[in-house]
ZAMARGU-4260 file (C-alpha; in steps of 0.2 Angstrom, whole numbers, plus 5000, padded with zeros to 4 digits):
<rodrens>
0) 5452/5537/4283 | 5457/5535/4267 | 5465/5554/4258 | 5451/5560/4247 | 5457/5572/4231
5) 5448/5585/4227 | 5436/5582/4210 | 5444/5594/4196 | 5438/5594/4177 | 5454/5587/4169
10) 5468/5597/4163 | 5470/5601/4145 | 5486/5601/4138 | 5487/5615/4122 | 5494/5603/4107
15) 5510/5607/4100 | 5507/5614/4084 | 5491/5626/4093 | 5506/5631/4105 | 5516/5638/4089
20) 5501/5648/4080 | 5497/5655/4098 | 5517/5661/4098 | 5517/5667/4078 | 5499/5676/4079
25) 5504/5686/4098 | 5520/5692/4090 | 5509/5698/4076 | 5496/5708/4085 | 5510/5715/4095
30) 5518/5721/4082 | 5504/5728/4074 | 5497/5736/4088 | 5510/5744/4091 | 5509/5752/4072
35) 5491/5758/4076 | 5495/5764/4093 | 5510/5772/4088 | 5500/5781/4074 | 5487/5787/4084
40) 5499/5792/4098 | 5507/5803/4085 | 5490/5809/4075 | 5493/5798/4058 | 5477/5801/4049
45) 5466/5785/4052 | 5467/5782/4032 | 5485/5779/4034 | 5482/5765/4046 | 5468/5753/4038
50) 5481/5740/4037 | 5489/5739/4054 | 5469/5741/4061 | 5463/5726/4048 | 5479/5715/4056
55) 5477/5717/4073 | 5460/5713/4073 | 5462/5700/4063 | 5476/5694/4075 | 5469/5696/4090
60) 5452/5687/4083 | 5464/5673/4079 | 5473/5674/4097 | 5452/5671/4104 | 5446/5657/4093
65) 5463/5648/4099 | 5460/5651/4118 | 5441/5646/4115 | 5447/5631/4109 | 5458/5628/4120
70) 5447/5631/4135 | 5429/5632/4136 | 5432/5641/4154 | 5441/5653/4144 | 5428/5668/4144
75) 5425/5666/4166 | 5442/5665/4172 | 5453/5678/4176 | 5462/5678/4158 | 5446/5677/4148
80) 5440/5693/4160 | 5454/5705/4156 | 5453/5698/4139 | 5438/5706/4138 | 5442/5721/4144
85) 5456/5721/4132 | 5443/5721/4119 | 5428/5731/4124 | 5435/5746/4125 | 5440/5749/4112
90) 5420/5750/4105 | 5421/5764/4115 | 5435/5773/4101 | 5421/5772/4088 | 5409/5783/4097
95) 5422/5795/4104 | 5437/5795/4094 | 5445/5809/4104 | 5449/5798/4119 | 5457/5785/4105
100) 5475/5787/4116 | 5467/5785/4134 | 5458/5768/4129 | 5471/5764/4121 | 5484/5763/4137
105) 5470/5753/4145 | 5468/5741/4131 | 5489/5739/4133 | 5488/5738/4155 | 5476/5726/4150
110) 5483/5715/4139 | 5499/5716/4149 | 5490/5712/4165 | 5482/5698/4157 | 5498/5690/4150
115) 5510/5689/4165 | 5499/5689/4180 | 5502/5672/4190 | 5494/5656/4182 | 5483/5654/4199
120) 5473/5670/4195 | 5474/5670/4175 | 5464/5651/4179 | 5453/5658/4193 | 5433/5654/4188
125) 5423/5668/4194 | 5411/5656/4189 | 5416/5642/4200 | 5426/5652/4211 | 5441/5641/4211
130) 5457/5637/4197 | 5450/5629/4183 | 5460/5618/4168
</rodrens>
């Protein structure tokens, strides 16, 4: 009987120079993040923080065109879930700013969750329930 292999869509490997924009726009929106959550940890009137808002939203909408085109599997496996919940919460600031801080520690669990767990659940489909890419 001959040794069948499972049928897997083929893997895509990130080209080199996506791979260095990924790098140069994470270490941006980490680094502005951190300015705006800094600032509203320590009450820094939202006028004062147009910038650091602008370039992290900016940066991070760069970080998900580069992951959508990377992966089209992107938005139901396990990355592409807390990716969302990295993001949707923070809707939630603009109709009640006084929980700004609280959403925002669960905007930074997520992120961080989403960025070092294992590569077997980051490429887990919920929509095929198995690793995809």
């Amino acid at each position: 009987m001959a040794n069948k292999k499972k049928t897997t869509p083929e893997k895509t490997h990130r080209p080199g120079w996506m791979r260095v924009l990924d790098i140069i726009f994470r270490t941006a929106h980490i680094g502005f993040g951190s300015l705006l959550f800094g600032g509203f940890f320590f009450n820094v009137p939202f006028q004062q923080l147009h910038i650091p808002h602008g370039l992290t939203a900016l940066t991070g909408f760069a970080l998900l065109t580069l992951e959508l085109c990377h992966s089209r599997n992107w938005p139901h496996q396990g990355r592409g879930v807390l990716g969302l919940i990295h993001i949707l919460p923070l809707a939630y600031i603009h109709f009640r700013p006084d929980v700004t801080v609280p959403v925002l520690w669960v905007v930074l669990v997520a992120g961080c969750l989403g960025s070092h767990m294992p590569r077997r659940l980051r490429h887990w489909s919920i929509l095929y329930c198995r690793e995809v890419d």
